[in-house]
N, C-alpha and C positions, 0 to 999 in steps of 0.2 A: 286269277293267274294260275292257282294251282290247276284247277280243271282242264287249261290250256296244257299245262306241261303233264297231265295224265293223259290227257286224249292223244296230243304228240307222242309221249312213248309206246302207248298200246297201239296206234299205226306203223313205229319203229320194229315193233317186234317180231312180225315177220320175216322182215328184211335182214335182222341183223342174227336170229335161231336160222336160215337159211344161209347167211354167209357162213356161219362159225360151221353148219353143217355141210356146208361145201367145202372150206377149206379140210374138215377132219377130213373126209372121202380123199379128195386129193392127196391128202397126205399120206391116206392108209392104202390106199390103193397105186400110190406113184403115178398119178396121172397128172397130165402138163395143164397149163393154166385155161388155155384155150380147147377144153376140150368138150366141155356142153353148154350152150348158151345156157341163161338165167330167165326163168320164169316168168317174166316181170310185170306182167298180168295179172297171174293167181295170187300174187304177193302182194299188188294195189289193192284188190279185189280185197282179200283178206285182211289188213290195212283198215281198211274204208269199214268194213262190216264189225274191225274190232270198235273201231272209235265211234260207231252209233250203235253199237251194244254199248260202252262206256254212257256214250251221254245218254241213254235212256236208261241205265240204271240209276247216274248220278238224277234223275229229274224224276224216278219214283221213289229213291230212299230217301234221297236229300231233301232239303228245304223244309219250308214250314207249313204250316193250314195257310189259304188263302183268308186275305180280309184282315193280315196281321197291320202293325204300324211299326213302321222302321224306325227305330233309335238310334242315330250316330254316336259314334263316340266320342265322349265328356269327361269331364271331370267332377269327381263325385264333391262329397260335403268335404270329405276327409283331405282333397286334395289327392286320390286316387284318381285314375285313371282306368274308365269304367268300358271297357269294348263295347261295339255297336252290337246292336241285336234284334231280332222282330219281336215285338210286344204281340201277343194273339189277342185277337178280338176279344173284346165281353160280350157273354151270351146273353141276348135279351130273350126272356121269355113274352111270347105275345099276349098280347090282355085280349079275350074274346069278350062282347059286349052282351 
């Protein structure tokens, strides 16, 4: 869910440094509401290109080695409450004959 709501803002961010940058102009320059259409192109386009730079940074930093085992979350000995996690493979060294 969080990755959802990062990828959602970093496509927002165009949109929303383009609005606030249009309303300043307007306001500093006194010009009417209607007076340069909106981008709405270069702004998708940009968008789009932030949120798959997003998820291809989250899928080389993040996560784990392949080959782990998932561990849901339990409850420990103590009666704690132990978070889910991936266990990383044991490495077998091979026996040559």
């Amino acid at each position: 869910m969080r990755g959802i709501i990062f990828g959602l803002a970093l496509f927002l961010v165009p949109y929303a440094s383009y609005w606030l940058f249009a309303r300043w102009e307007r306001w500093r320059l006194n010009l009417p509401e209607n007076r340069r259409p909106t981008p709405w192109l270069p702004l998708a386009v940009a968008g789009i290109l932030l949120a798959l730079v997003a998820g291809v940074a989250t899928a080389l930093i993040g996560g784990t080695a392949p080959g782990g085992r998932y561990v849901p979350p339990h409850l420990g000995a103590d009666g704690a409450l132990v978070p889910a996690q991936v266990v990383p493979a044991e490495r077998t060294v091979p026996v040559r004959p």
